[in-house]
MDAnalysis code that builds the backbone (N, CA, C; Angstrom):
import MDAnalysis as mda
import numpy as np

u = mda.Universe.empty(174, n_residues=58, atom_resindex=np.repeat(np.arange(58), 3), trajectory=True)
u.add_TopologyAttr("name", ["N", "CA", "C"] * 58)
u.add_TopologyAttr("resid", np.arange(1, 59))
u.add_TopologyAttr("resname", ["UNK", "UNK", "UNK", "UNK", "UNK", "UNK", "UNK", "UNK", "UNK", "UNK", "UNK", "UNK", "UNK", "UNK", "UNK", "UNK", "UNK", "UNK", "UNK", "UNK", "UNK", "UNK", "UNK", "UNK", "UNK", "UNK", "UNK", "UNK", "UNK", "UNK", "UNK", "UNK", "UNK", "UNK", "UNK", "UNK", "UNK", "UNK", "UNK", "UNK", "UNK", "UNK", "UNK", "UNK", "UNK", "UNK", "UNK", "UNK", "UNK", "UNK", "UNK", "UNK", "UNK", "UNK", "UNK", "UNK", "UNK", "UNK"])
u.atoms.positions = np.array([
    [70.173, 112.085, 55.242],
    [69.433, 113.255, 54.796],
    [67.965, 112.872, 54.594],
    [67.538, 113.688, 54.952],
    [65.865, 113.666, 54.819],
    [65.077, 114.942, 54.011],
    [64.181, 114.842, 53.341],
    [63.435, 115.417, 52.549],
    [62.066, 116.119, 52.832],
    [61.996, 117.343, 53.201],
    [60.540, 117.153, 54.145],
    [59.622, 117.910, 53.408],
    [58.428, 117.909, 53.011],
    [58.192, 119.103, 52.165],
    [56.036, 119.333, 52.935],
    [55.842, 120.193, 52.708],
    [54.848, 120.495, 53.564],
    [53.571, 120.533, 52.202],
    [52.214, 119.634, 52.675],
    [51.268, 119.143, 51.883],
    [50.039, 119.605, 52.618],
    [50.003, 119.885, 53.026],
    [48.716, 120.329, 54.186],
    [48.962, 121.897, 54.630],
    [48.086, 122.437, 54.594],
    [47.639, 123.785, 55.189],
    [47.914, 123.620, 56.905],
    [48.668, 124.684, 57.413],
    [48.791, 124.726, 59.219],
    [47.620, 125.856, 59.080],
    [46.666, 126.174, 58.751],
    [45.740, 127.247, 58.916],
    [45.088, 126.908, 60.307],
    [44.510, 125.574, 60.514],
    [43.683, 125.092, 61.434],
    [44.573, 124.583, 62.575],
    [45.556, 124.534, 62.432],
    [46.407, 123.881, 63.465],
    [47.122, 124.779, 65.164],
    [47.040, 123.892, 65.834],
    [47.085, 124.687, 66.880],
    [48.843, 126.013, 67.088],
    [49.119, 126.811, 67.789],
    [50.065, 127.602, 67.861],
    [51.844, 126.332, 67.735],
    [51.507, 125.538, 68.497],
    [52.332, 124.604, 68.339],
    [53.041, 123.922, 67.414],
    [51.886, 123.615, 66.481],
    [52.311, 123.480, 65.381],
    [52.545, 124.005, 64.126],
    [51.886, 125.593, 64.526],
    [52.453, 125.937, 63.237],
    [53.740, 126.311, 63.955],
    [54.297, 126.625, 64.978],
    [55.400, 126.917, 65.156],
    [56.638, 125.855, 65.084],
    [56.292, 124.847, 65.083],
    [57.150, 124.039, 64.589],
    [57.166, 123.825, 63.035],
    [56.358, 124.200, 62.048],
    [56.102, 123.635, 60.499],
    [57.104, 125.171, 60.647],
    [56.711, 126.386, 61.039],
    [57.736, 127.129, 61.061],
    [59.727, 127.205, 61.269],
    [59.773, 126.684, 62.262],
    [61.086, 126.121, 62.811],
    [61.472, 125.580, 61.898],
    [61.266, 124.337, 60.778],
    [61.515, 123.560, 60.289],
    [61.759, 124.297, 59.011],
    [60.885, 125.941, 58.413],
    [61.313, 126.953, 57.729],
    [60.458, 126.482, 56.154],
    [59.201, 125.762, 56.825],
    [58.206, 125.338, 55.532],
    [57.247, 126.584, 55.474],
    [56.746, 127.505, 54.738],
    [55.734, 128.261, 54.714],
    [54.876, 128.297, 53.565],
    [55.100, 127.671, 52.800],
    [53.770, 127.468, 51.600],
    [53.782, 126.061, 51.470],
    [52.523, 125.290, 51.192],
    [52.174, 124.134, 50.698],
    [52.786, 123.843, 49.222],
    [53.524, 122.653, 49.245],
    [54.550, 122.299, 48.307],
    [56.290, 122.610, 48.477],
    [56.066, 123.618, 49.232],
    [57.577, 124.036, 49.436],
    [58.615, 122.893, 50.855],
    [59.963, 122.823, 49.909],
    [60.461, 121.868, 50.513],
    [62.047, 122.012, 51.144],
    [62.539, 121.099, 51.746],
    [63.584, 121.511, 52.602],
    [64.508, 119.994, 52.706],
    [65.667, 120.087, 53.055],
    [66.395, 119.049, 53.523],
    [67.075, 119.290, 54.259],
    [67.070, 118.246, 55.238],
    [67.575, 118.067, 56.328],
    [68.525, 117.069, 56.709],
    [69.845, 117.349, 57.642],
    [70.210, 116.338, 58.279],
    [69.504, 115.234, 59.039],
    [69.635, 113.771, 59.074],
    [68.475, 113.132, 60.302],
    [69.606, 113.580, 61.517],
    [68.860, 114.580, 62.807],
    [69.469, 114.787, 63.783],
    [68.119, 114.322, 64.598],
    [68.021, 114.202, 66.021],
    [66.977, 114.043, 66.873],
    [65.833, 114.812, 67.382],
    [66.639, 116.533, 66.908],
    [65.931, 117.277, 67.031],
    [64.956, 117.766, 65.507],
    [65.866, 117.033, 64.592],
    [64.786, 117.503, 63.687],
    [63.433, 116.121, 63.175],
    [63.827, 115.145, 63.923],
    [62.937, 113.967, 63.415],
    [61.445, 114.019, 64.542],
    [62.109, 114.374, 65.715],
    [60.978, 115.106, 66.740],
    [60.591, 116.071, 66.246],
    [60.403, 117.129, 65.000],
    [59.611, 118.145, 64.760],
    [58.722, 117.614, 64.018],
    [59.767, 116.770, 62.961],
    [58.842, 115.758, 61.962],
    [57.356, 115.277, 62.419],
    [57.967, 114.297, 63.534],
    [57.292, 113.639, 64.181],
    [55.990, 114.119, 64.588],
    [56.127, 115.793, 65.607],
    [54.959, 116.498, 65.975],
    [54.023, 117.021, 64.960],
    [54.539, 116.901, 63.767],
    [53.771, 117.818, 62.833],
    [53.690, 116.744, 61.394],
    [53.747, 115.673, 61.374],
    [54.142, 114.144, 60.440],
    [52.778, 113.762, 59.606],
    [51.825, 114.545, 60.238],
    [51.035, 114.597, 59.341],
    [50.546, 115.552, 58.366],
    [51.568, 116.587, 58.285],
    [51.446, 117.795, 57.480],
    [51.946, 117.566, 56.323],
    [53.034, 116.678, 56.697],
    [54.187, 116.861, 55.742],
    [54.729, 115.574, 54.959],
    [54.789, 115.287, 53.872],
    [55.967, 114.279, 53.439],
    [57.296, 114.142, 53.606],
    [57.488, 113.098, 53.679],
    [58.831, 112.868, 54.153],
    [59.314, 111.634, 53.172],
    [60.638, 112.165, 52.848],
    [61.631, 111.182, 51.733],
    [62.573, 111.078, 52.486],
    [63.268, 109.874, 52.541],
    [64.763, 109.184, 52.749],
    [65.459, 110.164, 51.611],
    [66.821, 110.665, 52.323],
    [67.631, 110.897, 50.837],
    [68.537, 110.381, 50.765],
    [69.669, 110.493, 50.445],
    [71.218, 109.750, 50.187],
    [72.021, 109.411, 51.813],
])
């Protein structure tokens, strides 16, 4: 499990990425989510990894 929570504004960011900070179902700064580690969700991480924090969970 992974922890993802969104720290940065997508205001400036291209369609891409907010559509992925979207996908991932983050829409306010601070607000947070957990996730399975699957491949498809560590590649969203990944594209958008500087928006967001990310915690290891159990």
């Amino acid at each position: 499990m992974i922890k993802v929570t969104l720290i940065k504004s997508v205001s400036n960011e291209t369609k891409t990425v907010k559509a992925t900070v979207e996908a991932l179902g983050l829409k306010k700064i601070g607000q947070t989510k957990t996730f399975e580690e699957s491949p498809a969700v560590l590649g969203q991480v990944k594209k958008a990894g500087y928006l967001l924090k990310v915690e290891k969970g159990e």
